[in-house]
C-alpha positions in Angstrom: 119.7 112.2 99.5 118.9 108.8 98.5 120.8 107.5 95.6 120.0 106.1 92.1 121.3 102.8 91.9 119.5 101.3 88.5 120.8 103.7 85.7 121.1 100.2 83.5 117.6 98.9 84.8 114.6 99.3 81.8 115.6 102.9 81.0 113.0 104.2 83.8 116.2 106.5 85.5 115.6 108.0 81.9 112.0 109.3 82.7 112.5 111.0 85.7 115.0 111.5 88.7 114.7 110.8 92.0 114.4 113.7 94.6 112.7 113.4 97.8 115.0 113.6 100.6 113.0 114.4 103.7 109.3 114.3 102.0 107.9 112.6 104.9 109.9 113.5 107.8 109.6 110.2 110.2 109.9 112.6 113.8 109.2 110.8 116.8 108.7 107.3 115.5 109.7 103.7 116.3 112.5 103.5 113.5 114.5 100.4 113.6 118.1 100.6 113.6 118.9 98.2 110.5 115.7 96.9 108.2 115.5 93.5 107.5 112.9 91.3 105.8 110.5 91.6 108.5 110.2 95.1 108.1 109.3 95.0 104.2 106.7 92.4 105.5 105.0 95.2 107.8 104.9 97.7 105.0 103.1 95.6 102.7 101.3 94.2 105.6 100.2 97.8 106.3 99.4 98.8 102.5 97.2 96.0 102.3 95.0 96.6 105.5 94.9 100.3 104.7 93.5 99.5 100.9 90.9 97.1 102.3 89.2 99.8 104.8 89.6 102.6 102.1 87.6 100.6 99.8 84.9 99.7 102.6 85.0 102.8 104.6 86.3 105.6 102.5 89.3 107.5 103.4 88.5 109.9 105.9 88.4 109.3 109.8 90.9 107.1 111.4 91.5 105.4 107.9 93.2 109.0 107.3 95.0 108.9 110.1 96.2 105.5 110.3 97.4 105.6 106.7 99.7 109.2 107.7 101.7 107.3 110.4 101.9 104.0 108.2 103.5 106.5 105.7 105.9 108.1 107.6 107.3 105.2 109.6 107.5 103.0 106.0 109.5 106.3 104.4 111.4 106.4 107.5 112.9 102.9 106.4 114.3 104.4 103.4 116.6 106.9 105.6 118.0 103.7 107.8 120.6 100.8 107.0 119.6 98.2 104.8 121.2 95.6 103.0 121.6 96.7 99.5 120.3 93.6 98.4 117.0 94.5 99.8 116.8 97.5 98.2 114.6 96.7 95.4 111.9 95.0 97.9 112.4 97.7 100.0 111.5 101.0 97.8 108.7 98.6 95.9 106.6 98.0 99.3 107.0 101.5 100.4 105.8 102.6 96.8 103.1 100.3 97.2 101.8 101.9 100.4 102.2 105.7 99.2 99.7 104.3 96.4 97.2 102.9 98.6 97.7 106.7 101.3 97.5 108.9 98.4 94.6 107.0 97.6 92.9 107.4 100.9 94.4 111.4 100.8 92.4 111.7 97.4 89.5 110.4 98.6 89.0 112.8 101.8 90.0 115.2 99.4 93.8 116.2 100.8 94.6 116.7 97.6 98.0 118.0 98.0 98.8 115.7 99.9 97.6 113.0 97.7 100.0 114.4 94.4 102.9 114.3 96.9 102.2 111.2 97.8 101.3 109.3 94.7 104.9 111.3 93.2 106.8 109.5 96.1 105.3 106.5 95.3 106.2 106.9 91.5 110.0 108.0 92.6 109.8 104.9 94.7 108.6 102.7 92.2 111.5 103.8 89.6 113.8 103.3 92.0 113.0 99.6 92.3 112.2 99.8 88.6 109.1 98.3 89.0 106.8 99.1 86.0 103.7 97.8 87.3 104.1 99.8 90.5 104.7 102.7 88.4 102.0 102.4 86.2 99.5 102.1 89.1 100.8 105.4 90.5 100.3 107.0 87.3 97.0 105.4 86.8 95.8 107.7 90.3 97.8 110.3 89.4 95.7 111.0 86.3 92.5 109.9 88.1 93.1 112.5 90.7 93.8 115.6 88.1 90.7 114.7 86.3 88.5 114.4 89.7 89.9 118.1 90.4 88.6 119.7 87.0 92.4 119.4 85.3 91.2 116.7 82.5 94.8 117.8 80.3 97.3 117.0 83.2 95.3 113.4 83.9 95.8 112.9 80.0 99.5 113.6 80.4 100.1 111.8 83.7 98.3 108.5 81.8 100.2 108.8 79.1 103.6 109.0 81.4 102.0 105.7 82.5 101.7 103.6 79.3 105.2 104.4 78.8 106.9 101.2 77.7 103.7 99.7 77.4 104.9 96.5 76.7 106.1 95.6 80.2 102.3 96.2 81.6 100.0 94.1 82.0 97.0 93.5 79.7 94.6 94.8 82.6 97.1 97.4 83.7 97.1 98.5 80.2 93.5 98.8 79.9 93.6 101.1 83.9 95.4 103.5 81.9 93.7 103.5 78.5 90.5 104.3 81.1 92.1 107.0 82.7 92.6 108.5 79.3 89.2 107.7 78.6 88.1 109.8 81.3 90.1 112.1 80.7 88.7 112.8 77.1 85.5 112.7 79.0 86.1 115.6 80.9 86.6 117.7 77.8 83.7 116.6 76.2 86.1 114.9 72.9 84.0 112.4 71.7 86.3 110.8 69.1 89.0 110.6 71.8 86.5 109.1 74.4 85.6 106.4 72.3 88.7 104.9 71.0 90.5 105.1 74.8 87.2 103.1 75.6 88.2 100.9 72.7 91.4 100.3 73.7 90.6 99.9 77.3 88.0 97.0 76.4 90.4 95.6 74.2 93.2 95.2 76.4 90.6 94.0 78.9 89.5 91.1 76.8 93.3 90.1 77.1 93.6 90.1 81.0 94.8 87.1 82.9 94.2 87.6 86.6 96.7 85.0 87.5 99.2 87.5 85.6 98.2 90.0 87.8 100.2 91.4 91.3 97.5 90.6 94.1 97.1 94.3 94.3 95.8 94.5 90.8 92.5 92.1 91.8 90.8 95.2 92.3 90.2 95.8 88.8 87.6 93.3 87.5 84.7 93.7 85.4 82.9 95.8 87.6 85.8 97.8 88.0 86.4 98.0 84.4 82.7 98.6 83.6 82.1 101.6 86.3 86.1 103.2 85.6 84.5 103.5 81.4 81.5 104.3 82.7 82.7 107.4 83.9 83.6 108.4 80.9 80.9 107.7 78.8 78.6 109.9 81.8 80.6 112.9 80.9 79.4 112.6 77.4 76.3 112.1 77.7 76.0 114.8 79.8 78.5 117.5 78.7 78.2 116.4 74.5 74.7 114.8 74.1 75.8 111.2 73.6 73.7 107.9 74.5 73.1 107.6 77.9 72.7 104.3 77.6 76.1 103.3 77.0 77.0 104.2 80.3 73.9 103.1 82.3 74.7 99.4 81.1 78.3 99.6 82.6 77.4 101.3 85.7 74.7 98.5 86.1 77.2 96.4 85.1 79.7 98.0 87.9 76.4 97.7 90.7 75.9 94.1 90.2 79.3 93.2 90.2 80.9 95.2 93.1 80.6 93.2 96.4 80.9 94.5 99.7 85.1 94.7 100.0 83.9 97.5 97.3 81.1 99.3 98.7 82.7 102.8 97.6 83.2 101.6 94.5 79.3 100.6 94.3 78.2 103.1 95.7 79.8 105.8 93.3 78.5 103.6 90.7 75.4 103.5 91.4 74.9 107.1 92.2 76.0 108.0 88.8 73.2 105.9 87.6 70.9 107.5 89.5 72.5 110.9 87.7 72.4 109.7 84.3 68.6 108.5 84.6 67.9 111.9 86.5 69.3 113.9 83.7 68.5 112.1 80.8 65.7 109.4 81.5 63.3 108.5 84.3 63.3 111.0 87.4 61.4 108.4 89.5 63.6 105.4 88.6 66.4 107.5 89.0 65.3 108.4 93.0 64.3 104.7 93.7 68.6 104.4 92.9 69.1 107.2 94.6 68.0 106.4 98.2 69.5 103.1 97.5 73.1 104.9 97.0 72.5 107.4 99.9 71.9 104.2 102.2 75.6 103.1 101.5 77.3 106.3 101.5 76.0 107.5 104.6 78.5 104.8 106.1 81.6 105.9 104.3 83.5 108.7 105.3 84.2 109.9 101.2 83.8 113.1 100.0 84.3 111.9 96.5 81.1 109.8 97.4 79.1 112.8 98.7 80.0 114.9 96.1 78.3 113.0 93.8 75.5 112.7 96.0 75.5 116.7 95.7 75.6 116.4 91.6 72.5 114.1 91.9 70.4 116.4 94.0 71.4 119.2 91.7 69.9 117.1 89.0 67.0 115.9 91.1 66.3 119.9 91.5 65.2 120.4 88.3 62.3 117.8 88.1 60.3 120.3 90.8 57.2 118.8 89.8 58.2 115.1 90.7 58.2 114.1 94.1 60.1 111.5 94.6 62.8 113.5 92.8 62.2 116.2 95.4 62.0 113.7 98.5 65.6 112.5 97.2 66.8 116.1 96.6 65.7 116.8 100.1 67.3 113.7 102.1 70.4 114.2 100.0 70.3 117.4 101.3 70.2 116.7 104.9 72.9 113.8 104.5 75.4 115.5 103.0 75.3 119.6 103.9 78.5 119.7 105.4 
C-alpha cells in the first residue's frame, strides 16, 4: 500500500483516501531499480506526446496502446525506491499521464478503463496535493459520466472539482463550471444551464494563460466556446431553446481550433452541422457535414463518429432534401462499424 504522507497539506487527505495498491500491475516491464529525476522527466515526457496524438488522431489504434504501456511502467515507479523528496514530483507526473490515458481510454470508448484511470490520477494528484491536477481529473471525470448518459454523477464529480475553488485557476474554474454546464444540459434544466454558462464565461474573462500549467493551453477560446457549446446543443434540442446561441460558439470553436486540435474541430463542427439539421437549414447543415466527415475519417474516435451517427439520424428526417440524404448516406458508409 502506498502511504499518505500530506495529512497537513491543503486539507485534500480530507476529501478522499488513497487506495490503489496494484491498480496497474507493471508485469514484465523495464522498471528501474531506484527513480531519480530522469525518470519523472520520461513520465511527463510521455504524457505530453500521448496528449498531442490524442488530440490529432483520436485515441484508438496504437495511441491506445502506447498510452497502456506508458501507464503501467509510470505506475510501476510508484512501487519502487525513491527519494522521499521526490515524492511530490513523482505522484504529480504520474497523475498527469493517467489524465491524458484516461482521456485517450474515453475517447475509444474503454470506459471502464477510463474511470479507473482518471480515479488513479485523482488519488495521485491528492497525494502530491496538487489542486490543479486534481481539478483537471475531475473536470474528465464529469465529462466522461455525462458522455455516457449519467448527467447527475458528472454534476457531482464537477462539483468534487471546484472544491476549494480558490486555489484554481480562473480558466480551470471556468473547465469546471462548463462541465456543470453540460451537465445541466443533459437534463434539459434550463435555469441551471445558463448560470453554469455564466459562471464559466465569467471566470473565463479572468484567465491569464501565463497563470496557467502548460497542460492547461488546451483550453482557449475555441475550447471554451465548443466545451459551452455543448451545452447550449442539448437545450436547444432536448428543451426548445435558441439554437443560435450555440451555433455562434461552435463557429466560434471551428474557426479557432487549429490542427494540434483537429478532434476537437471536428466534434465542433459536426454539432453544427446537427444543430442546423435539426433546427435550421438542412442544406447548409450537409455542406458542414461533409466538411466534418472529411476530418473524422482520419481519427480513430468513436466519440467523433458517434456524432457523425447523431447527424445522419438528423439528416434522416429531411427525406425530401438531397443533400441531406447524400450526407445521411456517406455517413452511413463511413462510420457502420
Amino acid at each position: 500500500m502506498i502511504r499518505r504522507s500530506f495529512l497537513h497539506i491543503g486539507g485534500l487527505a480530507a476529501i478522499a483516501p488513497l487506495n490503489f495498491t496494484d491498480v496497474f500491475a507493471p508485469a514484465e516491464l523495464s522498471l528501474p531499480t531506484n527513480v531519480n529525476p530522469s525518470h519523472v522527466d520520461q513520465v511527463l515526457a510521455a504524457a505530453t506526446a500521448i496528449s498531442g496524438m490524442d488530440n490529432e488522431l483520436g485515441g484508438g489504434g496504437v495511441v491506445r496502446d502506447v498510452a497502456a504501456r506508458a501507464m503501467q511502467w509510470s505506475a510501476g515507479l510508484l512501487q519502487t525506491r525513491f527519494p522521499e523528496h521526490m515524492r511530490t514530483d513523482l505522484f504529480a507526473a504520474v497523475s498527469r499521464l493517467g489524465i491524458v490515458v484516461g482521456a485517450s481510454a474515453f475517447d475509444s470508448y474503454h470506459h471502464d478503463e477510463a474511470t479507473k484511470t482518471f480515479r488513479f490520477a485523482a488519488d495521485c494528484a491528492e497525494e502530491a496535493g496538487d489542486w490543479h491536477l486534481r481539478a483537471k481529473t475531475y473536470s474528465f471525470l464529469a465529462r466522461q459520466a455525462v458522455w455516457i448518459g449519467a448527467p447527475d454523477d458528472g454534476l457531482t464529480y464537477a462539483e468534487k472539482g471546484l472544491v476549494r475553488s480558490d486555489r484554481l485557476t480562473a480558466t480551470e474554474q471556468a473547465m469546471l463550471h462548463t462541465a456543470r454546464a453540460r451537465a445541466f444540459g443533459k437534463m434539459g434544466n434550463v435555469r441551471d444551464t445558463m448560470a453554469a454558462v455564466g459562471a464559466a464565461d465569467e471566470a473565463f474573462t479572468r484567465a491569464r494563460p501565463t497563470e496557467e500549467s502548460p497542460w492547461m493551453a488546451y483550453y482557449d477560446e475555441a475550447q471554451h466556446n465548443g466545451d459551452t457549446a455543448h451545452a447550449l446543443f442539448d437545450l436547444a434540442i432536448l428543451a426548445g431553446q435558441d439554437p443560435g446561441r450555440a451555433a455562434r460558439r461552435f463557429n466560434t470553436a471551428v474557426n479557432g481550433h487549429t490542427d494540434a486540435y483537429k478532434r476537437s474541430r471536428a466534434i465542433s463542427r459536426t454539432k453544427l452541422a446537427s444543430l442546423l439539421m435539426a433546427k435550421g437549414d438542412p442544406r447548409q447543415a450537409a455542406a458542414l457535414g461533409h466538411d466534418a466527415l472529411n476530418e473524422v475519417g482520419r481519427l480513430t474516435s468513436r466519440r467523433a463518429a458517434d456524432d457523425l451517427r447523431q447527424l445522419g439520424r438528423f439528416a434522416s428526417k429531411h427525406r425530401t432534401v438531397q443533400e441531406a440524404s447524400a450526407l445521411r448516406d456517406r455517413i452511413a458508409a463511413t462510420v457502420s462499424a
